[in-house]
N, C-alpha and C positions, 0 to 999 in steps of 0.2 A: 702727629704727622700731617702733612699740609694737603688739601683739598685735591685731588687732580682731577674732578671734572673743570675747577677754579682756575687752573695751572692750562689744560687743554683748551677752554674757550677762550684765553687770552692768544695763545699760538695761532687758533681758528680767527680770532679777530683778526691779529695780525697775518696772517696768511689770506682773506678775505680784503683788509687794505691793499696788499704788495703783493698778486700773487708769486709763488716761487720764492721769497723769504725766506720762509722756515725751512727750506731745501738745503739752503745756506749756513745755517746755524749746527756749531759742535757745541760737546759738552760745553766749554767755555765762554762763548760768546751767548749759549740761550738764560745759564744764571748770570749773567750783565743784563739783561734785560732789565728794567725798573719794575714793572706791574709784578717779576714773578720773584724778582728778589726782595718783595713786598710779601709773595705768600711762601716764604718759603724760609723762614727765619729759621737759626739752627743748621738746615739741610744745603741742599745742592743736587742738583740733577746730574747723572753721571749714563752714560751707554743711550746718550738719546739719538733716536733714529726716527725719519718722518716715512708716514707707510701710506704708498700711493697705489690708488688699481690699474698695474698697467697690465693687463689679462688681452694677452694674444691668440689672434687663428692664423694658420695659416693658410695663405690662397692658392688657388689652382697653379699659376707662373710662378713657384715657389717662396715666395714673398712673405713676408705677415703682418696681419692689422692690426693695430691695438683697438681693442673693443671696450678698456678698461676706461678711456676717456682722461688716463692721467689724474683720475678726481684723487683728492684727501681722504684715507679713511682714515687716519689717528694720527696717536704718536707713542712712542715705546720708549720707554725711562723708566730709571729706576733712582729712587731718592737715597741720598746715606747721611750723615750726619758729617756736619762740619768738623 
């Protein structure tokens, strides 16, 4: 089975070049990739979902902040066989 911290720090690369890229990307366009259809012989990444902290308060004038900063924590996939 293929690496996935190998699989994640190419995403973080590329989400680090572009940021909001990998926003963009479904099952289908993230195995087109080069670098991961490189680690990924056999498989296919399927249910991928990019997971960001948007963690809110709400303010006094009813409103709310994002305190999460929008930052990258991961990504959620799951590999199946071709």
């Amino acid at each position: 089975m293929p690496n996935r911290n190998e699989i994640n720090d190419v995403l973080r690369k590329l989400e680090k070049d572009n940021p909001g890229f990998v926003d963009k990307l479904n099952d289908r366009s993230v195995n087109e990739i080069r670098e991961i259809q490189s680690l990924l012989v056999g498989y296919r990444i399927t249910n991928f979902f990019v997971k960001r902290d948007n963690e809110t308060i709400p303010l006094a004038d009813g409103t709310t902040k994002n305190i999460g900063g929008n930052r990258l924590i991961g990504f959620s996939y799951d590999m199946t066989l071709r």
